[in-house]
C-alpha positions as CSV (number, residue, x, y, z in Angstrom):
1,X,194.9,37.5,129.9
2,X,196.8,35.3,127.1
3,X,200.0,33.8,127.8
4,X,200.8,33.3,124.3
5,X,200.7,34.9,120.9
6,X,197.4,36.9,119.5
7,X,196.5,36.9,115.9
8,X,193.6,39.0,114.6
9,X,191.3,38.9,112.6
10,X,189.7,42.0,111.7
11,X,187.1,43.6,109.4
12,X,184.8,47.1,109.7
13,X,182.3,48.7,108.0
14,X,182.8,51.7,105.6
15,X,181.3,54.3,108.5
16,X,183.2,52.9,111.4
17,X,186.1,55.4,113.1
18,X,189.0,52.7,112.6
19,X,191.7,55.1,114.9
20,X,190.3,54.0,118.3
21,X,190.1,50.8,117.4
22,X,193.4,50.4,115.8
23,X,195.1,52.3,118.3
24,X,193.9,49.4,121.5
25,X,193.5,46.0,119.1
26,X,196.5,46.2,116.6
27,X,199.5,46.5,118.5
28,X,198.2,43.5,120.6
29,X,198.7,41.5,117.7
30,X,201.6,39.4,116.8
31,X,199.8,38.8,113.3
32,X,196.9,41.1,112.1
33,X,195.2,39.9,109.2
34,X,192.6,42.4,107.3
35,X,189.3,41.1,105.4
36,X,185.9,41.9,104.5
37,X,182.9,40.3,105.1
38,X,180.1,39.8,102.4
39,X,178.0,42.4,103.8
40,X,178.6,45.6,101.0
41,X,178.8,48.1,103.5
42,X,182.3,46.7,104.3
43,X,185.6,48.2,104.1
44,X,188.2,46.6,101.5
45,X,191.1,44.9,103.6
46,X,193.6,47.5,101.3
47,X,191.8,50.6,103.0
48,X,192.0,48.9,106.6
49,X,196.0,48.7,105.5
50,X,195.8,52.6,105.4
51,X,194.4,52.6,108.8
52,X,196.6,49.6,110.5
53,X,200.0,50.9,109.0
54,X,200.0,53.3,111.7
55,X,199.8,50.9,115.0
56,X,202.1,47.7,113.3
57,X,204.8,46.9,111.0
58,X,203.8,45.7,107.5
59,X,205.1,42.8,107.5
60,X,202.8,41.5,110.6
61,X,199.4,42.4,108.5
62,X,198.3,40.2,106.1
63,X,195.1,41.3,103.7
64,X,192.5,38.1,102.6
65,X,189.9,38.7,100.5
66,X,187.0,36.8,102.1
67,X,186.7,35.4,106.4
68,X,187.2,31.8,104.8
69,X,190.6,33.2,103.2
70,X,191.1,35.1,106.8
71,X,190.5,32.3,108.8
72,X,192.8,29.5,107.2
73,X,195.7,32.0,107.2
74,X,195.0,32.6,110.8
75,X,194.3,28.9,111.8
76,X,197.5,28.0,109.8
77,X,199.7,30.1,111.3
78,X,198.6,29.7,114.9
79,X,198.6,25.6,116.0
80,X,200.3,26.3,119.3
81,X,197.9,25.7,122.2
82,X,199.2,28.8,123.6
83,X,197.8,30.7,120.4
84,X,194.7,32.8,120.8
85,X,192.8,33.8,116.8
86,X,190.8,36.6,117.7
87,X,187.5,37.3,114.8
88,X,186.6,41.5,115.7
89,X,185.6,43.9,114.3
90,X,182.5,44.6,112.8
91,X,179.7,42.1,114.0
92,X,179.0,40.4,110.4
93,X,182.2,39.6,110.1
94,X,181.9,37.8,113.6
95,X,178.8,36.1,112.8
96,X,179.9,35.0,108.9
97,X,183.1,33.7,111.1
98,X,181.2,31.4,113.0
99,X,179.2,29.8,110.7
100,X,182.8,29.1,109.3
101,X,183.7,27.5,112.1
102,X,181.1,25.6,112.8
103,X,180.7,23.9,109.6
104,X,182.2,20.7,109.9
105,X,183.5,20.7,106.2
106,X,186.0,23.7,107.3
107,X,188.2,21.7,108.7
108,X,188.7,22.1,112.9
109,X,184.5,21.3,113.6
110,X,184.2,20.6,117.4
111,X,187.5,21.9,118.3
112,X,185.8,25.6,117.6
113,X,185.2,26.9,121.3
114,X,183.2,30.2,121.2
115,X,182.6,32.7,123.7
């Protein structure tokens, strides 16, 4: 469905079976990149490392402390139109994502498309 390179972002919460979900999502990813959102029942980005290490190489996951963080790394790494950022995971970290994106101080304002 892409003809181009996937980046992911990624976040769960503490009670969430991460080996199904690693196992399909990670090794689609050229770039995986591991952060929390502000809710407290998330998961630190270091124990979604544990989880990842199994599905990619280390040196394709990056860890950001907050979805801003996640988000410019992502956005940063991935200006080829051919370049999909994908925000999954848990849905707080989805909805904390978009209100990123939308705010017009982040940076890329109506160029955000979601679906």
């Amino acid at each position: 469905f892409v003809n181009g390179t996937i980046t992911i972002v990624f976040g769960s919460m503490q009670d969430k079976n991460l080996k199904d979900v690693g196992n399909i999502l990670f090794p689609m990813a050229e770039r995986l990149i591991l952060t929390q959102s502000a809710n407290s029942r998330s998961r630190s980005p270091e124990d979604l490392l544990d989880a990842a290490q199994e599905y990619l190489d280390r040196d394709r996951v990056s860890l950001a402390d907050s979805v801003e963080e996640a988000l410019q790394t992502a956005l940063g790494r991935s200006p080829a139109a051919n370049h999909l950022v994908l925000v999954t995971g848990s849905l707080y970290l989805v909805g904390e994502a978009r209100r990123i994106l939308q705010d017009p101080t982040f940076g890329i304002g109506q160029n955000f498309r979601s679906n």
